[in-house]
C-alpha positions in Angstrom: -16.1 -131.4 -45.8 -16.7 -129.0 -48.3 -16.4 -125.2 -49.2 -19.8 -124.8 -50.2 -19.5 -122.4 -52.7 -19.7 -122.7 -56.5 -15.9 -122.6 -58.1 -14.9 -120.3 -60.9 -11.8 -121.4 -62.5 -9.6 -118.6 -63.9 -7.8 -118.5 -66.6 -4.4 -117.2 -65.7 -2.0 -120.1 -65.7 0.1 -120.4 -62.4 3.5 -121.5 -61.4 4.2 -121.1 -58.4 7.2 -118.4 -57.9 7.2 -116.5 -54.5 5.9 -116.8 -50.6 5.1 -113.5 -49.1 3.3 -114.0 -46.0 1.1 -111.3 -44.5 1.8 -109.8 -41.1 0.0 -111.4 -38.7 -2.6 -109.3 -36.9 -2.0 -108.2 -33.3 -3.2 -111.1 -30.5 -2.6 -113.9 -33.9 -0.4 -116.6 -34.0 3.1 -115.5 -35.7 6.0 -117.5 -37.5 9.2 -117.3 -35.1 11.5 -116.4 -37.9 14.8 -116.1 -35.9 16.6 -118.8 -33.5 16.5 -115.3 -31.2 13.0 -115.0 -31.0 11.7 -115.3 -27.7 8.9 -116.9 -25.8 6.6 -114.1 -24.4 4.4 -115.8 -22.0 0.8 -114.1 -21.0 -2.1 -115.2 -18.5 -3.9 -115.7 -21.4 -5.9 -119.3 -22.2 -8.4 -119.6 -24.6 -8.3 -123.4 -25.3 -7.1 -126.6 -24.7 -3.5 -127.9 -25.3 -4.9 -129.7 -28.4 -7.6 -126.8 -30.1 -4.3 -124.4 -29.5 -2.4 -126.6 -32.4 -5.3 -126.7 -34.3 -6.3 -122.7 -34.1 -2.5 -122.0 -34.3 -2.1 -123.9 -37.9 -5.3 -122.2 -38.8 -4.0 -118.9 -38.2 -0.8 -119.6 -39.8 -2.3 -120.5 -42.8 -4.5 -117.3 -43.6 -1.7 -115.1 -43.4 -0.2 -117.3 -46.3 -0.1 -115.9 -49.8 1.3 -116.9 -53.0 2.3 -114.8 -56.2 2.2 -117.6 -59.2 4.1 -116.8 -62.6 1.3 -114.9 -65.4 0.4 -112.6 -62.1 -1.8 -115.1 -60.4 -2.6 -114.3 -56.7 -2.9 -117.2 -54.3 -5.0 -117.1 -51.0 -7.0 -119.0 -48.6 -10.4 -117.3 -48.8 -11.3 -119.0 -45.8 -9.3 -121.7 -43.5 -11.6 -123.7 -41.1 -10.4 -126.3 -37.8 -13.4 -127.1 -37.3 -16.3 -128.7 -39.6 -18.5 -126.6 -41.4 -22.2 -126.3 -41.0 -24.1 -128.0 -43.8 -25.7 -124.8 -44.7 -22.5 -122.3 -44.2 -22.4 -121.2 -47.5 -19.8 -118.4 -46.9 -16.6 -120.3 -47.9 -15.6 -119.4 -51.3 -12.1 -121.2 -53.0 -9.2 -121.6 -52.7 -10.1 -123.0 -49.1 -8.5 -125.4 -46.7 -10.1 -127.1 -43.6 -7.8 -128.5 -40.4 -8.6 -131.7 -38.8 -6.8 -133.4 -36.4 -6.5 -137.3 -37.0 -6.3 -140.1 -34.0 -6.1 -139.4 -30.5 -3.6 -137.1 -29.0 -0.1 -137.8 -26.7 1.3 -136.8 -23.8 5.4 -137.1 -23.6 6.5 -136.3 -20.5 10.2 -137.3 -21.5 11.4 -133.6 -21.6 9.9 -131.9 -18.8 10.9 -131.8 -15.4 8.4 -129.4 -13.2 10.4 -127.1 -11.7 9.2 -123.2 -12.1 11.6 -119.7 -11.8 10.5 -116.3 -12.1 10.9 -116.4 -16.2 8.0 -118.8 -15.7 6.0 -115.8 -13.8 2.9 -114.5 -15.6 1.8 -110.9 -15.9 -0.8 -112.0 -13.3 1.4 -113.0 -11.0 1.1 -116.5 -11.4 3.3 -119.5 -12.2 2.7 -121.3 -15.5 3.6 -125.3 -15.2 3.9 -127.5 -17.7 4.0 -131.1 -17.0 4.0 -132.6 -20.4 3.5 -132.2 -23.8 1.0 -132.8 -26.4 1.5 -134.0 -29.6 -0.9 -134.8 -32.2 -1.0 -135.4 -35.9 -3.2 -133.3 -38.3 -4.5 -132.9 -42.2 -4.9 -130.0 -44.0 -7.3 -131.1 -46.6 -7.3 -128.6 -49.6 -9.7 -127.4 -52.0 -9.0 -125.8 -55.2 -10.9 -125.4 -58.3 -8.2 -126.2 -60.9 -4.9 -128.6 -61.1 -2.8 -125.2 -61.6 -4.5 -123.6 -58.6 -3.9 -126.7 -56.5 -0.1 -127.1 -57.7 0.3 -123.6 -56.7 -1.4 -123.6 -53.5 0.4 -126.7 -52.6 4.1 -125.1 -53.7 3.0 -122.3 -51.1 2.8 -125.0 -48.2 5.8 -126.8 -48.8 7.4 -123.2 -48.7 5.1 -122.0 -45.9 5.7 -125.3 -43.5 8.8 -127.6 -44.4 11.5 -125.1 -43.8 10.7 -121.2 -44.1 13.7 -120.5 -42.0 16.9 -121.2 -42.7 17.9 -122.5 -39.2 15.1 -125.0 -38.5 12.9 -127.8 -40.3 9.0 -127.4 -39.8 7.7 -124.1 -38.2 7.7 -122.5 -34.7 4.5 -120.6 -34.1 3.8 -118.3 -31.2 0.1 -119.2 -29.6 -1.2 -115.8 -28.0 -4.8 -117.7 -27.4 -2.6 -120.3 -25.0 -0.3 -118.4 -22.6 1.8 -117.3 -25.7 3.8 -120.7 -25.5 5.7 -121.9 -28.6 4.3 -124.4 -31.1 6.7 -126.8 -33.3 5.0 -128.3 -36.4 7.0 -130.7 -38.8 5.2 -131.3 -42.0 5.1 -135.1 -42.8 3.3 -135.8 -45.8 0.7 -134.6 -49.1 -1.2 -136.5 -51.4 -3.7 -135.7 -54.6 -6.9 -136.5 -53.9 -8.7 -137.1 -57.9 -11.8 -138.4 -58.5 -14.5 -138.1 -61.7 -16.7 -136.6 -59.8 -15.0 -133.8 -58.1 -13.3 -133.2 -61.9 -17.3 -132.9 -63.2 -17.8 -130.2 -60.3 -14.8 -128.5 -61.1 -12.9 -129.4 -57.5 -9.3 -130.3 -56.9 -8.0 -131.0 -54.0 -5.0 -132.1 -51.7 -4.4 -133.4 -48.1 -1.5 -132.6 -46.7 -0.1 -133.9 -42.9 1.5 -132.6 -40.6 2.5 -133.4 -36.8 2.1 -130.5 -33.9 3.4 -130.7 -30.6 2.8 -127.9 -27.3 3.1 -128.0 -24.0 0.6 -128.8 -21.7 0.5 -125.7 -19.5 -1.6 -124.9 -16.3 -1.5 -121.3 -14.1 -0.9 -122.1 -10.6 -0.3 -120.1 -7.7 3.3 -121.7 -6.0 3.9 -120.8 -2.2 7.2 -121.1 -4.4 6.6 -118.1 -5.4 9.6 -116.4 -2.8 11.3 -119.8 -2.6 12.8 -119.8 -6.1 14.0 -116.5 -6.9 16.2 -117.0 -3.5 17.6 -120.1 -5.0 20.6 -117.9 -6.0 21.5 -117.4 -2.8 22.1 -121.1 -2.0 25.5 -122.9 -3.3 24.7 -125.3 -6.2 24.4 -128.6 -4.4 22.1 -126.6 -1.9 19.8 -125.6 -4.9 19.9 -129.1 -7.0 18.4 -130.6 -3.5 15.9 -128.2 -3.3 14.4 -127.9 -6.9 14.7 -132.2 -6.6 12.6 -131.9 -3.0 10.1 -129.4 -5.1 9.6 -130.9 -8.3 7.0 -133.6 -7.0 5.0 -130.9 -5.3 4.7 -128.6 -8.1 3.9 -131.8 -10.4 1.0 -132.4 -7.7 -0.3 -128.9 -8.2 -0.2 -129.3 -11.9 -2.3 -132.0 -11.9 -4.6 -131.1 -9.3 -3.2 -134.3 -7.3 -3.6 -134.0 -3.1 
């Protein structure tokens, strides 16, 4: 992968001093910043489980920016999750491309079907999630000088190891899949040097990082009266019926008959 753009090293000399991200344009991914924040679920679905990581780390990461010491400015110019054309040419640097590396999970260890009206969509629907995702990523970096890359890699371990003060990695709000929550843990970064990318005036960095999402379906449930009732019914009465239900609405989930 590369930027395909020519690099122009400035001459300001950066260490790195203080993360001010932007705020994230209306229908983007967002940072959950408090344990408060809640999950605001829509009928919206514009990927897959696994291109909703991807696009959400993108996002995340072009709302980043960094103010270095000597008054240096720090910015993607462009973020990419997808490989670049051979002749896109519109990259310019600092830029950063996200890749996702081996094959996907599924963990169905925490999830146990079983939908109630703060499930409901705005459509009227039920949103069912039978498992999770997870899958390891790399954000590989390009800069155009070591200071530039020591900076721009300062702003991710700020941006994704613990921004918040109550939790390590990120929570990031997906509006492109049904508004579900995200949970990233950054797991590792290395230099990447080489004679030849010196000569051509590159520098760059990978940096990995593990995502992990529910995997979410909209259903319509003939539950749909059944469950806000379950009030009504003393507590043994309602832990047999969510146990009766839970292998149906797994069944629907999966499209199983």
């Amino acid at each position: 992968m590369t930027c395909n753009a020519t690099p122009t090293p400035p001459s300001i000399t950066a260490q790195p001093t203080e993360l001010a991200p932007l705020a994230p344009p209306i229908g983007r991914t967002r940072l959950m910043v408090q344990p408060s924040d809640k999950q605001e679920l829509t009928s919206n679905q514009e990927t897959d489980a696994r291109t909703a990581l991807a696009r959400g780390i993108k996002e995340y990461l072009e709302q980043l920016q960094w103010t270095a010491q000597g008054g240096r400015h720090i910015r993607f110019e462009r973020v990419l999750d997808v490989w670049a054309e051979p002749e896109d040419g519109k990259a310019g640097y600092p830029c950063a491309v996200v890749q996702g590396t081996g094959p996907g999970t599924y963990d169905a260890s925490k999830f146990s079907p079983s939908p109630s009206d703060k499930d409901r969509l705005p459509s009227g629907l039920f949103l069912v999630s039978p498992c999770e995702l997870v899958q390891a990523f790399q954000v590989e970096v390009w800069a155009v000088d070591p200071e530039e890359r020591l900076a721009i890699v300062a702003m991710l371990e700020s941006a994704l190891i613990a921004p918040t003060s109550w939790l390590y990695g990120i929570r990031l709000s997906l509006p492109h899949y049904f508004g579900l929550v995200a949970e990233y843990e950054f797991t590792g970064l290395n230099y990447i040097d080489s004679e030849q990318d010196a000569v051509r005036r590159y520098r760059k960095a990978m940096v990995t990082l593990t995502g992990r999402v529910p995997v979410a379906r909209a259903v319509a449930l003939p539950l749909a009266v059944v469950v806000p009732a379950l009030g009504m019914l003393s507590a043994e009465q309602e832990a047999a019926m969510r146990n009766r239900t839970s292998e149906v609405i797994l069944r629907l989930a999966l499209d199983v008959t």
